[in-house]
ZAGU-96054 format. One record per residue (C-alpha): chain; x negated, y, z negated. Coordinates in Angstrom, 1 decimal. Layout:
<recs>
+------+--------+--------+--------+
: unit :     xx :     yy :     zz :
+------+--------+--------+--------+
:    A :      X :      Y :      Z :
...
+------+--------+--------+--------+
</recs>
This chain:
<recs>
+------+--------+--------+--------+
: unit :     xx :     yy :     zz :
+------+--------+--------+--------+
:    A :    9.6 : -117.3 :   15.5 :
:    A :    8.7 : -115.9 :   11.9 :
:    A :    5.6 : -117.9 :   12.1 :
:    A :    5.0 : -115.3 :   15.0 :
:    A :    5.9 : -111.7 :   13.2 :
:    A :    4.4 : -112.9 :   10.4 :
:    A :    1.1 : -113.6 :   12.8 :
:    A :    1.6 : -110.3 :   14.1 :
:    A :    2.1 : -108.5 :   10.7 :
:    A :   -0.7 : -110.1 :    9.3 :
:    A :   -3.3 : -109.0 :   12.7 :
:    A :   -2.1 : -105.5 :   12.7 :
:    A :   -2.6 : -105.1 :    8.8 :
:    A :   -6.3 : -106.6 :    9.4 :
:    A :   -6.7 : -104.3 :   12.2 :
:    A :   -5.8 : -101.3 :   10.2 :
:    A :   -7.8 : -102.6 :    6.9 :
:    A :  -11.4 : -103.0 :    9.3 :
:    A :  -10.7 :  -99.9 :   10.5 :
:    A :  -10.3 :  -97.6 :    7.3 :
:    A :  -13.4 :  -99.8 :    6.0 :
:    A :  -15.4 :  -98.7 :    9.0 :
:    A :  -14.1 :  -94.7 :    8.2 :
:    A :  -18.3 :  -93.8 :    7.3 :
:    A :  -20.2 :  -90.9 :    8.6 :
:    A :  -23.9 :  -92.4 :   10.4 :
:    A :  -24.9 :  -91.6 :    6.7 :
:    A :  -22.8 :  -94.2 :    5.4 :
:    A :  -20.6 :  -91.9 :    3.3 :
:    A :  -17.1 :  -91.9 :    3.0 :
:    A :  -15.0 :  -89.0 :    3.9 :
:    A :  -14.4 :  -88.1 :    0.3 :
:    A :  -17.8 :  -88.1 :   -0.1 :
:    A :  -18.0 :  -85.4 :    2.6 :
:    A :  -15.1 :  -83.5 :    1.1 :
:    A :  -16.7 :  -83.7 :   -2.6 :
:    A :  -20.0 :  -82.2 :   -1.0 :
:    A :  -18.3 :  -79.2 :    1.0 :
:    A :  -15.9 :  -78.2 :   -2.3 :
:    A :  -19.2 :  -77.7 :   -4.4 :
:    A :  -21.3 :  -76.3 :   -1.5 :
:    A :  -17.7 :  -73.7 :   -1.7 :
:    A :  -18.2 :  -73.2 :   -5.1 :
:    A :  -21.4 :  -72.4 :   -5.2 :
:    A :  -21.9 :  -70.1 :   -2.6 :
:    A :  -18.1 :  -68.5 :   -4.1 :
:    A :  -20.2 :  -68.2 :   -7.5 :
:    A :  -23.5 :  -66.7 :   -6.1 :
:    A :  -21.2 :  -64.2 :   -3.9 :
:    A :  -19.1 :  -63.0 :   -6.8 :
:    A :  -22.4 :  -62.3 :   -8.8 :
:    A :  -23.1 :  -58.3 :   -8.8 :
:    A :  -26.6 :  -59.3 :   -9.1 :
:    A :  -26.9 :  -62.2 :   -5.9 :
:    A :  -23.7 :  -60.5 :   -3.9 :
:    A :  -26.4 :  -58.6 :   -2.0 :
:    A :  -28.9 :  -61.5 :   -0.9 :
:    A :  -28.2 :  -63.8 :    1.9 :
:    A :  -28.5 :  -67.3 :    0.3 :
:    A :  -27.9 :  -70.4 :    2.6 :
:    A :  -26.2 :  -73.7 :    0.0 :
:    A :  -26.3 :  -77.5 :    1.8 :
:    A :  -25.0 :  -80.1 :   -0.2 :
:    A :  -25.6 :  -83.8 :    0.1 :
:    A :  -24.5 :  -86.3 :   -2.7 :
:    A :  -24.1 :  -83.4 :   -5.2 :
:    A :  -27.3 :  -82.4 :   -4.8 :
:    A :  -27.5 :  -78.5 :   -3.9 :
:    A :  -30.6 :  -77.0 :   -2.1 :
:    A :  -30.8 :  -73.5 :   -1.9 :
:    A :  -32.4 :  -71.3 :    0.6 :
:    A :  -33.2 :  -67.7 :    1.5 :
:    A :  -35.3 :  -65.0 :    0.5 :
:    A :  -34.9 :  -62.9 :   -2.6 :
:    A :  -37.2 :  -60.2 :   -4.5 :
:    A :  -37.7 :  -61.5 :   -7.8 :
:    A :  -38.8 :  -65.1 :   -9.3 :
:    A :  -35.9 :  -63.4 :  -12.2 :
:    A :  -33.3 :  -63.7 :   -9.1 :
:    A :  -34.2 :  -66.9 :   -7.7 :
:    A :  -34.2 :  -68.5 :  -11.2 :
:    A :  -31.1 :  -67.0 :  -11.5 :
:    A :  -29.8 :  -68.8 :   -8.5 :
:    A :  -30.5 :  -71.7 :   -9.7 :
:    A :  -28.8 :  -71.2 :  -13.0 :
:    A :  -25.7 :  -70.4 :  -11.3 :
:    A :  -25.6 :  -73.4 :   -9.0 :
:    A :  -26.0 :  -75.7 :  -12.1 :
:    A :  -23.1 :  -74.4 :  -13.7 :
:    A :  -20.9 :  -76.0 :  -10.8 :
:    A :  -19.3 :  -78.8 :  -12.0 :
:    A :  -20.5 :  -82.0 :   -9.6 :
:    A :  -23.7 :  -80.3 :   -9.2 :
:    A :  -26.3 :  -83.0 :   -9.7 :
:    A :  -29.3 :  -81.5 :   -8.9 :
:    A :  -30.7 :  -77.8 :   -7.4 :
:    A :  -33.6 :  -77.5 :   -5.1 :
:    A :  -34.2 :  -74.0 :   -4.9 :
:    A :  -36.3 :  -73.2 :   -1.6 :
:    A :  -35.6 :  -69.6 :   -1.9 :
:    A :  -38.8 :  -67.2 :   -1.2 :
:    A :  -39.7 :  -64.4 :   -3.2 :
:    A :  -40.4 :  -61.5 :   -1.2 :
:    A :  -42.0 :  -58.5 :   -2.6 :
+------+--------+--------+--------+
</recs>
């Protein structure tokens, strides 16, 4: 008989331990990873909102593995440097791609 619950314990432990491994998006990131990414797209797009200069452009931010890409249109190479700038200074930012288009 303890044979048995013991058995038991043992299967439903492995049954929970495969299923938190198999916890992946199709990208194979975990969900923290997912979580990490949306907190510094957050912070970024909080930073370029609160920015008298960027508060008035509408500025798209994806993240994926810390890496930022930035897109939108703007009217100044000064501004869309400037975007850049302000995404670095995120902390978990890795890297920016700025895709933003200067329109005159």
């Amino acid at each position: 008989m303890k044979n048995i619950k013991t058995l038991t314990a043992l299967t439903v432990f492995l049954c929970f331990f495969f299923a938190l491994c198999s916890c992946q998006t199709p990208a194979g990131r975990t969900a923290g990873q997912v979580v990490d990414d949306a907190t510094i797209t957050t912070k970024v797009k909080t930073k370029l909102l609160r920015d008298s200069i960027m508060s008035g452009f509408a500025i798209s931010v994806q993240t994926f593995e810390g890496e930022v890409t930035l897109t939108g249109a703007v009217t100044s190479e000064e501004i869309k440097q400037r975007a850049t700038r302000l995404a670095n200074s995120v902390l978990g930012v890795q890297k920016v791609h700025n895709l933003i288009k200067v329109k005159k």
